[in-house]
Rosetta silent file (secondary structure, phi, psi, omega in degrees, C-alpha in Angstrom):
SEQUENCE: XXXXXXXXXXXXXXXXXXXXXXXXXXXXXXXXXXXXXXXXXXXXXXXXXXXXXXXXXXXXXXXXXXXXXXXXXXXXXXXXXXXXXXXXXXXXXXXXXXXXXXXXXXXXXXXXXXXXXXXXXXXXXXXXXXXXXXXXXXXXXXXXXXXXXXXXXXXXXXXXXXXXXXXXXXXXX
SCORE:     score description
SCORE:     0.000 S_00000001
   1 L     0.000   85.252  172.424   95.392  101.830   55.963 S_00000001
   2 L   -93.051 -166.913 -157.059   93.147  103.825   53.701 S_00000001
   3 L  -112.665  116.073 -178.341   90.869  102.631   50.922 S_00000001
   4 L  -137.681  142.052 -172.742   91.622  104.369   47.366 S_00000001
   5 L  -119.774 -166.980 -165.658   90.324  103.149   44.473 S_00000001
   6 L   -72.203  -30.309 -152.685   91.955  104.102   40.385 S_00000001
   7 L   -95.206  -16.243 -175.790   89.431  106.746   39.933 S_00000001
   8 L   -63.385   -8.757 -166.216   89.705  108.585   43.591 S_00000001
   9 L    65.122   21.995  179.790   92.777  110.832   42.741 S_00000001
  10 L    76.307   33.455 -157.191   94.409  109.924   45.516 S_00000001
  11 L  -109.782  160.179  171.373   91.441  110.831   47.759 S_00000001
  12 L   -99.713  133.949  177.743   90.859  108.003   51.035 S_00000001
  13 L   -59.757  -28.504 -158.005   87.148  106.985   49.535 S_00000001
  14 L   -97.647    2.847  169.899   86.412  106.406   53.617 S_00000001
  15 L   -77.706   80.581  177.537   87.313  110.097   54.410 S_00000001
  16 L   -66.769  -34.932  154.325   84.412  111.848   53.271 S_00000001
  17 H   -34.552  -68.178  170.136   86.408  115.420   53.439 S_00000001
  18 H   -70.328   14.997  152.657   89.191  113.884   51.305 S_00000001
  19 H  -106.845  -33.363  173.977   86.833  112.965   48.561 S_00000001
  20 H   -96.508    9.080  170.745   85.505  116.150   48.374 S_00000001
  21 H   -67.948  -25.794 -170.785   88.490  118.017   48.806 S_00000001
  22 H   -76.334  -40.312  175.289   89.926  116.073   46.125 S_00000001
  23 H   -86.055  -19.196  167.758   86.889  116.867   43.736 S_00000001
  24 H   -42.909  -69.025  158.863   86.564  120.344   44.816 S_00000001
  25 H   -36.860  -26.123 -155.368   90.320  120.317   43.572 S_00000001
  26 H  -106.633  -23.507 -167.893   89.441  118.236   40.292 S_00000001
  27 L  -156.221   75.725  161.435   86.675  120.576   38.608 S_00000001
  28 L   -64.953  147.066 -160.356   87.265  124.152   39.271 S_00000001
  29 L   -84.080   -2.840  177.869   84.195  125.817   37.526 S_00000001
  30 L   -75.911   -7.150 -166.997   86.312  128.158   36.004 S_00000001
  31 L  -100.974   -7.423 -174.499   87.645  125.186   33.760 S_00000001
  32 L  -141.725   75.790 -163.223   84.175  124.360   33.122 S_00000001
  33 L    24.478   36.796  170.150   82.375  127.124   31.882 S_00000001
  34 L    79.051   12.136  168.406   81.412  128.693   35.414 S_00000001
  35 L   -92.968  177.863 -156.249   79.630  125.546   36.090 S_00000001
  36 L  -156.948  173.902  149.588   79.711  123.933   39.395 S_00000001
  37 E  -135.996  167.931 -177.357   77.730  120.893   41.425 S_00000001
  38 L  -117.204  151.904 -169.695   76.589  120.208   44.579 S_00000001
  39 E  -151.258  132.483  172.105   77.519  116.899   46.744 S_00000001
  40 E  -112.595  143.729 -169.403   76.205  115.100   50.048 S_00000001
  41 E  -168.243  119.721  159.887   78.842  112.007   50.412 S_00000001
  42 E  -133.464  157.772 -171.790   78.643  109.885   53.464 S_00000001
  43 E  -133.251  131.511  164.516   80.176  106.564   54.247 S_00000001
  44 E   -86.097  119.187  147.461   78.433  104.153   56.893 S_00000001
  45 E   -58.159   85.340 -170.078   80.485  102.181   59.571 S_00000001
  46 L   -53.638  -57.973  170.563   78.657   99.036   60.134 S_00000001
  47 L   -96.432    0.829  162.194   80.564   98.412   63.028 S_00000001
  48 L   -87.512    3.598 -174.632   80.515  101.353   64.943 S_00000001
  49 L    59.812   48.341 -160.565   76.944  102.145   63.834 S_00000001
  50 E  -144.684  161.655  168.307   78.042  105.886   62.705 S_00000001
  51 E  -149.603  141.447 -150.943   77.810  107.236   59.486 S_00000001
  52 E  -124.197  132.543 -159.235   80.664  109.980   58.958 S_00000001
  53 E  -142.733  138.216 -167.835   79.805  112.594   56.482 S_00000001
  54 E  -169.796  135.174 -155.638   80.307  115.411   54.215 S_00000001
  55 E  -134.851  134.978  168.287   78.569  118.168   51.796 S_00000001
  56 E  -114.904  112.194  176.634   79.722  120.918   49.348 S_00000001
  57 E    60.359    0.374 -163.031   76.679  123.091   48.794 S_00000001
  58 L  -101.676  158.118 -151.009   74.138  120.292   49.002 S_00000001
  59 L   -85.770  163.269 -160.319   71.308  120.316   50.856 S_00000001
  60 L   -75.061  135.091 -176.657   70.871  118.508   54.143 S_00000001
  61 E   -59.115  159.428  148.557   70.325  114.419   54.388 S_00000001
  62 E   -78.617  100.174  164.840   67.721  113.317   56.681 S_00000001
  63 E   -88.934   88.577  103.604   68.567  110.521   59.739 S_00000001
  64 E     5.757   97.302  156.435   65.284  109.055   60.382 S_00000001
  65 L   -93.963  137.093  162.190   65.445  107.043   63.764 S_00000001
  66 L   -43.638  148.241 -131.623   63.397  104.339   64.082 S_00000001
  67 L   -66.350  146.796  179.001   59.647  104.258   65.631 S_00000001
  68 L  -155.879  164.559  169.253   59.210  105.622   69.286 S_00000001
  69 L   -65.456    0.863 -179.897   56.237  107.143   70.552 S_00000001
  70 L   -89.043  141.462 -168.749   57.730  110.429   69.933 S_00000001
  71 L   -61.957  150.943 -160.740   56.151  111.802   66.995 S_00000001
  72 H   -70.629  -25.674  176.599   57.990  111.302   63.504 S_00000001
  73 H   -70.858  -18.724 -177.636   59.149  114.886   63.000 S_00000001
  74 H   -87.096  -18.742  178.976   60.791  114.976   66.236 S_00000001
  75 L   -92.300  -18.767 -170.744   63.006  111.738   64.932 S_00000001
  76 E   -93.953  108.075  157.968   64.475  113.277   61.557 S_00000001
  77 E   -85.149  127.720 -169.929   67.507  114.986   62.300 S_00000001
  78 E   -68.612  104.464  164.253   68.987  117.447   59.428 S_00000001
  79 E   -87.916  100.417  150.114   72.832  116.200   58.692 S_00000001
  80 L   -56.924  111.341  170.989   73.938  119.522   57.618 S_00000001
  81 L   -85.106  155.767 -177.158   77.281  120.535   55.569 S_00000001
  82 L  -129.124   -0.938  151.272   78.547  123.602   55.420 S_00000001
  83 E   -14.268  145.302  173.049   80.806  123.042   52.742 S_00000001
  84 L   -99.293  148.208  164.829   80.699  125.347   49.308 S_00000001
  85 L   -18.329  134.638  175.119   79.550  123.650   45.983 S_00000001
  86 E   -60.016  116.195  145.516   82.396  121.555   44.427 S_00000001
  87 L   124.065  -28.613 -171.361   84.643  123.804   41.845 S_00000001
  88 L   -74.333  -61.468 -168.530   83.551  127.711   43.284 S_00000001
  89 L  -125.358   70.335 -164.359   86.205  127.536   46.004 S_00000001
  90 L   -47.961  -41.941  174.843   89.306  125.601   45.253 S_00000001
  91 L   -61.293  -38.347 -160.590   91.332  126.224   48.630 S_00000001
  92 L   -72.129  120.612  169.889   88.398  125.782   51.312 S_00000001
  93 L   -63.526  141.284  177.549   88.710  122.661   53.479 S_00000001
  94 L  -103.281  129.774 -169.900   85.878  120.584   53.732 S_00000001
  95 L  -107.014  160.132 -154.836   85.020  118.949   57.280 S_00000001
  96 L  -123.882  122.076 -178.235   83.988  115.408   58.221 S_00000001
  97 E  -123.494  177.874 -150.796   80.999  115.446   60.861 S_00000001
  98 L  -121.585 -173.556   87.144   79.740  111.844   62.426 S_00000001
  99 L  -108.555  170.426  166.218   76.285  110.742   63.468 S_00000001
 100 E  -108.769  109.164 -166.421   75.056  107.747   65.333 S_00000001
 101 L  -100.752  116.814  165.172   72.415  105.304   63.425 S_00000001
 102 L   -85.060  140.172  155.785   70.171  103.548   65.466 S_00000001
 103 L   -40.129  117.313 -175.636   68.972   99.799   64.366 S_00000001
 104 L   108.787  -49.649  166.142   65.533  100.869   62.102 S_00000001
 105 L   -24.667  137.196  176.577   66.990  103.845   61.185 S_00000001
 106 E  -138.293  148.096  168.121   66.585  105.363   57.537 S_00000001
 107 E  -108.025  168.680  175.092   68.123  108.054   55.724 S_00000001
 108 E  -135.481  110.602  176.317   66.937  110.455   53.024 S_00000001
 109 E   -90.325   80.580  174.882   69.374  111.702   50.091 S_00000001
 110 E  -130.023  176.793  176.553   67.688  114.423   47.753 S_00000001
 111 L   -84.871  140.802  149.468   68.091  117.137   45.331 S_00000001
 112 H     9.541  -67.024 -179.851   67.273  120.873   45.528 S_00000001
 113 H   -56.216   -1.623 -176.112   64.658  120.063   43.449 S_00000001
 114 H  -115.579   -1.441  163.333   62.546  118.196   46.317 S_00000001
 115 L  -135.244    2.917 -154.220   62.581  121.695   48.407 S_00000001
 116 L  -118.016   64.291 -172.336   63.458  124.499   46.331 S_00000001
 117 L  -111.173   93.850 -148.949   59.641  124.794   45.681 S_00000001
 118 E   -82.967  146.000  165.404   57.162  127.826   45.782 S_00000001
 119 E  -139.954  156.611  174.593   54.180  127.677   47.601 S_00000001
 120 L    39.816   62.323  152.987   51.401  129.877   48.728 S_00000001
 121 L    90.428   62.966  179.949   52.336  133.409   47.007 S_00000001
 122 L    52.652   34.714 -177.743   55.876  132.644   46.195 S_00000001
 123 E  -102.152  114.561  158.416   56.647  131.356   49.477 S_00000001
 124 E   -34.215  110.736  138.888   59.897  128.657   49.825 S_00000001
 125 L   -12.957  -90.632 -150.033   58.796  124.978   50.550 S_00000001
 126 H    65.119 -159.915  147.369   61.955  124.234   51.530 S_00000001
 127 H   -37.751  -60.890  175.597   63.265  121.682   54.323 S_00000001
 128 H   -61.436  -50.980 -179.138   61.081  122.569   56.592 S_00000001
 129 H   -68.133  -22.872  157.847   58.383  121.994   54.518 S_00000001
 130 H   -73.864  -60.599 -153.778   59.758  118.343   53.618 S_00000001
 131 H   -83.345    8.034  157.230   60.179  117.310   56.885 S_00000001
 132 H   -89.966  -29.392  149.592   56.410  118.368   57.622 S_00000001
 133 H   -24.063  -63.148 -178.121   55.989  116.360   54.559 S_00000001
 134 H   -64.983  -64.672 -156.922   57.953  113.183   55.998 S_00000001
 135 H   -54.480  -42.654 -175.042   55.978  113.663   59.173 S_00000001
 136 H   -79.289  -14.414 -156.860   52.290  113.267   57.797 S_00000001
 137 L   -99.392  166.396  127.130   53.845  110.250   55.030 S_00000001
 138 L   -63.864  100.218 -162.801   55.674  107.635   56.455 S_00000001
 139 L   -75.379  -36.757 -167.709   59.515  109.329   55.761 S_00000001
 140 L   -86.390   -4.667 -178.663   60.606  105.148   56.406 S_00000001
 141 L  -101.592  139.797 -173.555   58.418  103.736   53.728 S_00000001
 142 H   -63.850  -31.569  176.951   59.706  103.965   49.831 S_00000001
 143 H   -50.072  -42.147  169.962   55.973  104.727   48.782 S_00000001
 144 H   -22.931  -72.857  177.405   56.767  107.975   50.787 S_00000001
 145 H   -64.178  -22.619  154.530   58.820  109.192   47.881 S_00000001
 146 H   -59.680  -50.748  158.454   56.490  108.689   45.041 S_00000001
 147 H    -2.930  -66.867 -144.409   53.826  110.368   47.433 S_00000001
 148 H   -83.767  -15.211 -171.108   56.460  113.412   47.934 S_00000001
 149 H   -92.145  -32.498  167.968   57.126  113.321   43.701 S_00000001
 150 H   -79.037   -4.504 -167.432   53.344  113.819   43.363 S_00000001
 151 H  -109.256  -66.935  150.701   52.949  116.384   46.018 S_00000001
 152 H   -18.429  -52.876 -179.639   56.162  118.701   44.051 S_00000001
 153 H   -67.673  -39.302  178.439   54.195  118.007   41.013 S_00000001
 154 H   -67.401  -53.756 -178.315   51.217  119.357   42.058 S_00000001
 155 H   -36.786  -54.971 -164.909   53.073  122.518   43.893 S_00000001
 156 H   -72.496  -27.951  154.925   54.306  123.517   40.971 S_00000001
 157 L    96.288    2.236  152.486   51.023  122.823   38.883 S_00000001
 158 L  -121.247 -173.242  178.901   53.289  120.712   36.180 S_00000001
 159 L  -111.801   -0.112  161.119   54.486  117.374   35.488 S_00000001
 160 L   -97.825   78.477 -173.704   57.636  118.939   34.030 S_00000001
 161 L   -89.595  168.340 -151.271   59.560  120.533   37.120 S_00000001
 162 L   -73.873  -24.086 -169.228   61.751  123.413   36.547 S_00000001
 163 L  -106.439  157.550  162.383   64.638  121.192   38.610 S_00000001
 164 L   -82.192  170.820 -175.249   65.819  117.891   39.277 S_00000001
 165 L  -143.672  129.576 -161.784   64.391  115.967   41.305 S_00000001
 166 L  -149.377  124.102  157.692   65.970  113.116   42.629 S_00000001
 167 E  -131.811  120.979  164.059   65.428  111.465   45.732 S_00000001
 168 E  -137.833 -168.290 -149.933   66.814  108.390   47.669 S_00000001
 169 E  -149.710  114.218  173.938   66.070  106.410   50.925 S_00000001
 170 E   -95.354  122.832  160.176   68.218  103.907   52.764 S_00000001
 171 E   -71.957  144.627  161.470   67.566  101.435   55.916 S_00000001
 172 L  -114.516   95.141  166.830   69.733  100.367   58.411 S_00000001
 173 L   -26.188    0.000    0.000   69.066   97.084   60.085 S_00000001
C-alpha cells in the first residue's frame, strides 16, 4: 500500500529513494540551463522509531541523541547520502538508508551554506567544524541556530553571506 500524492509523479512519498529517483528523473539540468539542486529527504516512522532516509548531493543531517553523560559531540551522528545532486545524473539509483531515533532525540537539516565556510587562511569550516560548533552550543536547543547564524556571520566578516543559509531542527518525543 504506498502513499502517493497528485504532485509525486508516481513516486511512493514514504520511499525516500523513489522520491528522489523520481525528481532526479523530473529536472535533468540539461533542461534547465545546467542548473541542478541538492536534496536531504527523510521520512520518520513513529512506530518503529526509525527514520529512513535519502540525499542527492546534500550535505549530511545530524541525529542528535538525547542527553547521556557522554559528551554531546560523541551523540551527533552524520546521516550521510551518497547520492549525486538531483538533475546531473539521470540513470543513477538512489539508496534508502535507516537510523534508529531515540526518545529526546533531535535532528539538524541545513544548507551548504552553514559549512561551506572559510576560516583561518582559507581553511574549510565544514562539518566538522559544525559539529564542534553543536558541541560547545546546545545542538538540542533552537537558540543554537541563531547562535550558529551569528557565528557564519562573523566567519565570513559580513551580514550578507555569499550562500544560503538555511537551517532546521526537529525533536522527537
Amino acid at each position: 500500500n504506498s502513499v502517493r500524492s497528485a504532485g509525486s509523479g508516481g513516486a511512493d512519498l514514504r520511499d525516500p529513494s523513489s522520491v528522489l529517483a523520481r525528481l532526479n528523473t523530473l529536472f535533468p539540468m540539461t533542461q534547465h540551463g545546467g542548473m541542478f539542486f541538492t536534496i536531504w529527504y527523510g521520512v520518520y516512522r513513529r512506530s518503529t522509531r526509525t527514520i529512513s532516509y535519502s540525499g542527492g548531493g546534500h550535505p549530511p543531517a545530524l541525529l542528535v541523541s538525547p542527553p547521556t553523560q557522554a559528551p554531546l559531540e560523541e551523540r551527533i551522528k552524520q546521516l550521510e547520502c551518497p547520492g549525486p545532486p538531483m538533475g546531473v545524473a539521470p540513470d543513477l539509483p538512489f539508496e534508502t538508508l535507516q537510523a534508529h531515533v531515540e526518545p529526546g532525540s533531535s535532528i539538524l537539516i541545513y544548507s551548504d551554506g552553514a559549512i561551506e565556510v572559510f576560516v583561518e587562511a582559507r581553511k574549510l569550516w565544514g562539518v566538522d567544524g559544525l559539529i564542534r560548533f553543536l558541541a560547545e552550543h546546545d545542538a538540542t536547543q533552537p537558540a543554537c541556530l541563531d547562535q550558529l547564524h551569528v557565528a557564519v556571520r562573523d566567519m565570513t566578516g559580513s551580514d550578507v553571506l555569499a550562500d544560503d543559509f538555511s537551517i532546521i531542527l526537529a525533536r522527537f518525543p
